[in-house]
ZATORFI-122185 format. One record per residue (C-alpha): residue number from 0; residue in three letters; y, z, x negated. Coordinates in nm, 3 decimals, always signed. Each point is the difference from the previous one (the first is absolute). Layout:
N
NUM, ala, Y, Z, X;
...
//
This chain:
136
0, unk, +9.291, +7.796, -1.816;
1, unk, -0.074, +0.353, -0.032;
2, unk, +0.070, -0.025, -0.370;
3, unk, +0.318, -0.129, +0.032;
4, unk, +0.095, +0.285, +0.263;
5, unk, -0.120, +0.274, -0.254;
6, unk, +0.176, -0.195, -0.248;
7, unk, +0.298, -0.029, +0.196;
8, unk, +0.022, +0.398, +0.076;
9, unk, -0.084, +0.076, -0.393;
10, unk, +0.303, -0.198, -0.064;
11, unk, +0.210, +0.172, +0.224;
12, unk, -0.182, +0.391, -0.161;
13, unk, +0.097, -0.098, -0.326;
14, unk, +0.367, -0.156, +0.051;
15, unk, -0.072, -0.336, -0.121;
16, unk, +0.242, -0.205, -0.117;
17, unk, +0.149, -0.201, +0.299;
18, unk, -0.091, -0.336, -0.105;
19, unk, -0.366, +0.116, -0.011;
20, unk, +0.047, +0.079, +0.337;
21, unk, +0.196, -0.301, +0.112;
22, unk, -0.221, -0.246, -0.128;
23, unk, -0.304, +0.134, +0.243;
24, unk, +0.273, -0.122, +0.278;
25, unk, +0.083, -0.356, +0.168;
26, unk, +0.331, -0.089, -0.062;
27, unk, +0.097, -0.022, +0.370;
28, unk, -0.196, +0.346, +0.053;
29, unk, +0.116, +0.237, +0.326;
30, unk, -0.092, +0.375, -0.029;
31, unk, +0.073, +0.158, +0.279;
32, unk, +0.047, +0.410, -0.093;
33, unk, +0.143, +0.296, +0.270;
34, unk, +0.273, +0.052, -0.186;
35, unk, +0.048, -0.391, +0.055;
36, unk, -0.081, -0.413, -0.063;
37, unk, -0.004, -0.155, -0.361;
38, unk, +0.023, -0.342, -0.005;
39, unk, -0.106, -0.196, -0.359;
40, unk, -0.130, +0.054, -0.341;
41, unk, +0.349, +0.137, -0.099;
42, unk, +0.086, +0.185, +0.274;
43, unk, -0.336, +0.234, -0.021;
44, unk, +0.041, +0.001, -0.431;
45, unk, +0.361, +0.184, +0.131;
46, unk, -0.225, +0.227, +0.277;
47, unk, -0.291, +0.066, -0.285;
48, unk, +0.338, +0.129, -0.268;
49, unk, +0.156, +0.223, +0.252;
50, unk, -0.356, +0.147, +0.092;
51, unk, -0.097, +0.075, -0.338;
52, unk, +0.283, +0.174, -0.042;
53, unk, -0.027, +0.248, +0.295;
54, unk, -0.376, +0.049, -0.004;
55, unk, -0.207, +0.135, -0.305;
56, unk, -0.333, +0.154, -0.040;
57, unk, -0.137, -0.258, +0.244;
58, unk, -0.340, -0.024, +0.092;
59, unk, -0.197, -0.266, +0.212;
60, unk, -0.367, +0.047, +0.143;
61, unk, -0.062, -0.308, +0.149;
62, unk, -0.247, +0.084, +0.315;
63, unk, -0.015, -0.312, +0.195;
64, unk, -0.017, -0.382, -0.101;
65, unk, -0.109, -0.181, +0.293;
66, unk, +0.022, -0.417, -0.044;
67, unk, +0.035, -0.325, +0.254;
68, unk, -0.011, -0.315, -0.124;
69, unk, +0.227, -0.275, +0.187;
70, unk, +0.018, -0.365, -0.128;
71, unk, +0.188, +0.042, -0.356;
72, unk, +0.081, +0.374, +0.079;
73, unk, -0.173, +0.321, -0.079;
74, unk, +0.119, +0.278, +0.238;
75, unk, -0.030, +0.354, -0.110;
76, unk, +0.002, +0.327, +0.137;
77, unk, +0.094, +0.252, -0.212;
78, unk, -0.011, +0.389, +0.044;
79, unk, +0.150, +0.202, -0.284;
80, unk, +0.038, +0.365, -0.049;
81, unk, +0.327, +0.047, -0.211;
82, unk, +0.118, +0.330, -0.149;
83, unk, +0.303, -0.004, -0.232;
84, unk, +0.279, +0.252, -0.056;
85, unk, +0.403, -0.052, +0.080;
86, unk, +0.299, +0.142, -0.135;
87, unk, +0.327, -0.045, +0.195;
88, unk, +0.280, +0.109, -0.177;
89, unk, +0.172, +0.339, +0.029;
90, unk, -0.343, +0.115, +0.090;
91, unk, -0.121, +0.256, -0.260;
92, unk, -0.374, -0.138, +0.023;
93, unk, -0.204, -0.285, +0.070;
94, unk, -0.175, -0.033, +0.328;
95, unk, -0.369, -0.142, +0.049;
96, unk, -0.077, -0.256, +0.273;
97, unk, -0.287, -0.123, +0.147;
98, unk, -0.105, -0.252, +0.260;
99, unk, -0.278, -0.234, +0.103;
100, unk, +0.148, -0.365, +0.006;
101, unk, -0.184, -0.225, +0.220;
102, unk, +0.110, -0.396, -0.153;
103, unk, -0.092, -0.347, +0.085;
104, unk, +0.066, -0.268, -0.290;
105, unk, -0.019, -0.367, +0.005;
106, unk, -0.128, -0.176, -0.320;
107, unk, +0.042, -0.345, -0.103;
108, unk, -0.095, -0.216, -0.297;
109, unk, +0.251, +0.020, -0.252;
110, unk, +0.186, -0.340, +0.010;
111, unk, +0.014, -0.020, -0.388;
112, unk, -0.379, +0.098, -0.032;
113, unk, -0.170, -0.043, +0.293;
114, unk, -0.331, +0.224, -0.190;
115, unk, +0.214, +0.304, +0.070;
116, unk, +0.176, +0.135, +0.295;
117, unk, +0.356, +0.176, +0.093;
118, unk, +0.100, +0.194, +0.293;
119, unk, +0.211, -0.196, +0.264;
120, unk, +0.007, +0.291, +0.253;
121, unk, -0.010, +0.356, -0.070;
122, unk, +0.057, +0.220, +0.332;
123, unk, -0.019, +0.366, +0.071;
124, unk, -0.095, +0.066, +0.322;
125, unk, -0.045, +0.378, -0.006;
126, unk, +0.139, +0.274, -0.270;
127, unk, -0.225, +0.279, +0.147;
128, unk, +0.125, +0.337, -0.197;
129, unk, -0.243, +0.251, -0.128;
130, unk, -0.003, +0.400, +0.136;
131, unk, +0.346, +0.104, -0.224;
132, unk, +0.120, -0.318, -0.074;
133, unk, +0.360, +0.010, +0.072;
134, unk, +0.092, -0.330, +0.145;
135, unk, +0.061, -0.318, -0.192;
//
């Protein structure tokens, strides 16, 4: 599991291609974000394209993976440290940002291969924001 969280953050560094991303989700998948609640594999491929389109220059330092195993489920906790820049138009300049998200995923066997394994529940539970950081 902790490869598939630093794969899942290098994905989102680099800008993937959505479908990269989407296919490392269930299709009935329920992220649950502060700025709101994404519900499905289409719903967070829309969240993922307006993202990468506000945030560049992202960076993800995974510090935390902590993991629970219940019947078919693998329950993670997740603590990331994410630093990425902003531009809001008429601003002259980017902005950096930085917080400490504190996560808890839920992981299930894919149901087309059941050797690999999709998030079914992403949730941020805190968005802590680094000295400076502006808020989200």
């Amino acid at each position: 599991m902790e490869a598939f969280v630093a794969d899942w953050y290098h994905k989102l560094d680099i800008h993937a291609p959505a479908d990269r991303l989407v296919a490392l989700v269930d299709e009935r998948v329920e992220m649950q974000f502060p700025e709101g609640t994404v519900r499905g594999a289409e719903q967070f491929r829309a969240w993922y394209e307006g993202v990468i389109r506000l945030f560049f220059d992202e960076l993800h330092t995974v510090t935390r993976v902590g993991i629970d195993w219940r019947d078919d489920r693998c329950l993670v906790d997740v603590v990331v440290n994410w630093q990425a820049r902003r531009w809001r138009p008429p601003a002259p300049r980017s902005e950096w940002i930085g917080f400490d998200a504190y996560q808890r995923w839920e992981m299930v066997p894919a149901p087309s291969n059941n050797s690999r394994w999709v998030v079914s529940r992403y949730t941020v539970d805190e968005l802590r924001p680094m000295p400076g950081s502006p808020p989200l």
